[in-house]
N, C-alpha and C positions, 0 to 999 in steps of 0.2 A: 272850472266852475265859476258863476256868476257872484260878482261881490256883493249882490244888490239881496231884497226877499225880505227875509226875516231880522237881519239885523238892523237897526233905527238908530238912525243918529240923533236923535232927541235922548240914547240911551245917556247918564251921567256919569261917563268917564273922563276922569281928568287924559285929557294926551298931551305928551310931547312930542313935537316936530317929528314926523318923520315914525309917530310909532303907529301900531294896529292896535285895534279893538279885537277882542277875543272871548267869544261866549262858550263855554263848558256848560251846556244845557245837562238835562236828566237825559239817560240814553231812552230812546223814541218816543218823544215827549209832541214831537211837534213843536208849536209855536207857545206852547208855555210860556209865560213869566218868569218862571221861576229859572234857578241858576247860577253862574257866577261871571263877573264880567271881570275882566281884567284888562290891562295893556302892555302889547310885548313890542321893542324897543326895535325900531328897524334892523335886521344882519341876527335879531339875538332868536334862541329858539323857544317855543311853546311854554318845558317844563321848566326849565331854568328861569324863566323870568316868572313862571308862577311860585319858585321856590322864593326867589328874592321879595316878591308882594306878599310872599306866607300864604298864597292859594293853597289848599293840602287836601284838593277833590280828587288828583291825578296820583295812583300810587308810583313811589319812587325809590328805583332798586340802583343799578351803576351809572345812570345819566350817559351813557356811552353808547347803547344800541345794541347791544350784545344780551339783557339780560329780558329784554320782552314786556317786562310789567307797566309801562306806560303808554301803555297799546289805547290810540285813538283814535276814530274815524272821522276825517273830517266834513262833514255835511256842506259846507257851504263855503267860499271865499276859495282865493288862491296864495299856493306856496311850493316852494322848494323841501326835497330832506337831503339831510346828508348822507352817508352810507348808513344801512341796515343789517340785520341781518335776515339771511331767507328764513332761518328756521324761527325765526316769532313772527314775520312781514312777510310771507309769499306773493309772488309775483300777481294772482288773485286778488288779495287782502287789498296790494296797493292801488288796483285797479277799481275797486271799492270804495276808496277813500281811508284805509286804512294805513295809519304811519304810528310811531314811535313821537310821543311827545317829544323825547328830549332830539329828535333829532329831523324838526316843522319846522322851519324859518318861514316865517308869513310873508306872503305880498301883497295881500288886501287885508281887515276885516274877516275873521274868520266865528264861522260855527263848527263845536264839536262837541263829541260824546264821546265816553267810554266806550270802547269796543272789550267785547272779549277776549282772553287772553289765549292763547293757543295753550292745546292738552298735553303738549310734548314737554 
């Protein structure tokens, strides 16, 4: 996906060398204002450095990938995940843009939203 669109670099985040910007919009919000901006540390993932900034928009169950509940979809930018699991992430979901906060490593600038959590 394209790094460009909706995110502004006029936005006012502080960055360090080497980190991304990261928008947690409203889920289907569009282009909204509203939101939360944060910045995740080049190599670090999504929820863990929203942990460490005290972001607490993304619910947070093992940080591991195994328990499903920081289930996001990412709308815009690119990135890497680590291992998943099928039964909260189907091969579908990921195909969607859907991953596991704790386990996004950014490569651009990213937009994302809460996705829902699967019924299982």
């Amino acid at each position: 996906m394209p790094a460009d669109g909706v995110i502004d670099a006029d936005v006012p985040v502080d960055r360090v060398d080497g980190a991304h910007r990261c928008w947690l919009r409203p889920t289907g919000v569009g282009d909204d204002v509203t939101g939360v901006w944060f910045e995740v540390r080049e190599g670090e993932r999504v929820l863990h450095e929203m942990i460490k900034r005290q972001v607490h928009d993304i619910p947070v169950g093992c940080r591991g990938g195994g328990c499903g509940v920081c289930r996001i979809r990412v709308v815009e930018g690119d990135y890497t995940t680590k291992r998943m699991s099928r039964k909260h992430v189907t091969e579908a979901d990921e195909a969607a843009g859907v991953a596991l906060a704790c386990r996004v490593i950014p490569s651009t600038d990213l937009v994302v939203e809460l996705a829902p959590t699967d019924a299982t």
